[in-house]
SERO-4910 file (N, C-alpha, C, O; in steps of 0.05 Angstrom, whole numbers):
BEGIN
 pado doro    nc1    nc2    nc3   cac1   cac2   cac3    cc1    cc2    cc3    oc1    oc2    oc3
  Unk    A    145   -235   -293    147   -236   -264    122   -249   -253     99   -240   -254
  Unk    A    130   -269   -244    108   -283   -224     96   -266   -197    116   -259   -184
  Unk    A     76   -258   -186     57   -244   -172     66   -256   -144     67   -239   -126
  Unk    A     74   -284   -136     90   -299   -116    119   -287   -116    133   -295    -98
  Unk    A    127   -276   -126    155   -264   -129    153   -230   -117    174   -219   -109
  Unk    A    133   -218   -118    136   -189   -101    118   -182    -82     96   -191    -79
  Unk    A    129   -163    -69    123   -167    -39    120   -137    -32    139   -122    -32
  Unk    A     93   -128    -27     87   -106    -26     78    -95     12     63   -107     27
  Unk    A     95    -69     18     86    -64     48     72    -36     40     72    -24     19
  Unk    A     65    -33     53     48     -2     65     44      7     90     38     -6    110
  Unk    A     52     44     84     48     48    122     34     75    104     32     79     80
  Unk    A     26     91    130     18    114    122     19    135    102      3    150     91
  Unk    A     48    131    102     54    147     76     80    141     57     94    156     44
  Unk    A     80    113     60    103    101     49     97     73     31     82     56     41
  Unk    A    104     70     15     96     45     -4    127     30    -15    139     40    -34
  Unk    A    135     12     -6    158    -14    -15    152    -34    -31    143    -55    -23
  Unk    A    156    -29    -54    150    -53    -73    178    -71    -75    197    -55    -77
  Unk    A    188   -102    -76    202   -119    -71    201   -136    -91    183   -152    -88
  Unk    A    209   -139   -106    207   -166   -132    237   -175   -136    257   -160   -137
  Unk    A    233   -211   -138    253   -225   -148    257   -235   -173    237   -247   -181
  Unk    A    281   -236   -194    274   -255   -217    302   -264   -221    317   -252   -236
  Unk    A    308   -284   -209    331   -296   -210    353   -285   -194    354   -290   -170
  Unk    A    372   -267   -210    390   -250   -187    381   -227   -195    400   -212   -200
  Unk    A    357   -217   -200    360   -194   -200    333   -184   -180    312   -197   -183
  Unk    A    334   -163   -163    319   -156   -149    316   -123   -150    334   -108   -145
  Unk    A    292   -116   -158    274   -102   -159    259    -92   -137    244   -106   -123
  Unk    A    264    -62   -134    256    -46   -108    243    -15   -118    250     -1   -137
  Unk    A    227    -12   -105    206     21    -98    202     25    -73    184     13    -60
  Unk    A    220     43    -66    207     62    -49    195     89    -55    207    108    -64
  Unk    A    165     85    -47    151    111    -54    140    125    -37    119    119    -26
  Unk    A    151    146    -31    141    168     -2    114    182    -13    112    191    -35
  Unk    A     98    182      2     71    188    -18     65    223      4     75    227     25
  Unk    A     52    237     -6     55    263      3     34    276     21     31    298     32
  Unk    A     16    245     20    -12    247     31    -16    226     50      7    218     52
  Unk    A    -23    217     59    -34    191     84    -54    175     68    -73    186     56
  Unk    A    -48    145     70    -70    134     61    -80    102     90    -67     97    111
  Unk    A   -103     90     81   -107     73    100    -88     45     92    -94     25     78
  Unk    A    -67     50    103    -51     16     93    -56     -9     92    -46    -25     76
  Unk    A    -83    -15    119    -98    -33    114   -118    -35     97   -131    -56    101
  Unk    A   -130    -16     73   -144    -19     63   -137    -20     34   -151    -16     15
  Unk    A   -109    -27     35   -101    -20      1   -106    -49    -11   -106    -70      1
  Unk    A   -110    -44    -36   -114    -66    -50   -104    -65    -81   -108    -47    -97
  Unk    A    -88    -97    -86    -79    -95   -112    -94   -117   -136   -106   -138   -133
  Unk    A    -87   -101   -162    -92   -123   -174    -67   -134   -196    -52   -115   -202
  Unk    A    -60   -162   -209    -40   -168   -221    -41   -176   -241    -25   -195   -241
  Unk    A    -51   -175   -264    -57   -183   -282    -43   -174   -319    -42   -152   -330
  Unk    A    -36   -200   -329    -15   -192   -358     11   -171   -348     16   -147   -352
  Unk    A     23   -188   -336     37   -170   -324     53   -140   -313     76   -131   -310
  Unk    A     19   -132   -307     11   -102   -292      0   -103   -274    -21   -116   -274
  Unk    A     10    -90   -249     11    -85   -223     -7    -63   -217      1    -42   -226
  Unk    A    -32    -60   -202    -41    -37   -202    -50    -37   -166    -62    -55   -154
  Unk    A    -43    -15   -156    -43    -11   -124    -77      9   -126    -83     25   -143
  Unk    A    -90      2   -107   -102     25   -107   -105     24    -74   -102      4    -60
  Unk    A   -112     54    -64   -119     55    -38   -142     79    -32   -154     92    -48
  Unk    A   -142     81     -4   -161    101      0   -147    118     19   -131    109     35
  Unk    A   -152    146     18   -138    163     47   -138    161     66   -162    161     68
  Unk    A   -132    159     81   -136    159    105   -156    182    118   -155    205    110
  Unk    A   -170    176    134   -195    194    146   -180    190    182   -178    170    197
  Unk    A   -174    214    184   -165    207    217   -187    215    234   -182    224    256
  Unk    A   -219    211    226   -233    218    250   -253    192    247   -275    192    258
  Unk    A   -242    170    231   -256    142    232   -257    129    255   -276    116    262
  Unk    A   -237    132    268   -233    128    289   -236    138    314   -234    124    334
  Unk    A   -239    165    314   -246    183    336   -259    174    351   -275    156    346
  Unk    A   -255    187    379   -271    180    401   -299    202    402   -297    227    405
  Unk    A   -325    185    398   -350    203    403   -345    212    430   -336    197    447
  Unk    A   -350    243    435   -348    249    456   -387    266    460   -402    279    446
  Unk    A   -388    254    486   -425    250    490   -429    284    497   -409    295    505
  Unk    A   -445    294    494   -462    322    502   -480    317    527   -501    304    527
  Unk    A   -468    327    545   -481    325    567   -505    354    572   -519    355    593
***
């Protein structure tokens, strides 16, 4: 399988893997049980093995500092 042939999404807690090889098409859906950062996942593809890695999600990365008056 060519690395141009699958097509990987991410959301919070959901992972869709997509691959083509002729007529046959290849699918994962994986509900993950934890939250991770979707924009921060990253793969690698090599001898043909697929490896996802990510990080959790931290929901106070974003938080609003709130000032001490």
């Amino acid at each position: 399988m060519s690395k141009e042939n699958i097509k990987i999404k991410a959301l919070k807690d959901l992972i869709t893997l997509r691959a083509e090889r002729g007529d046959t098409l290849y699918s994962l859906d994986l509900n993950l049980h934890f939250e991770i950062a979707p924009n921060e996942t990253k793969t690698n593809y090599e001898e043909g093995l697929l490896k996802l890695k990510f990080s959790l999600y931290d929901p106070l990365k974003e938080a609003y500092i709130v000032p001490i008056e």
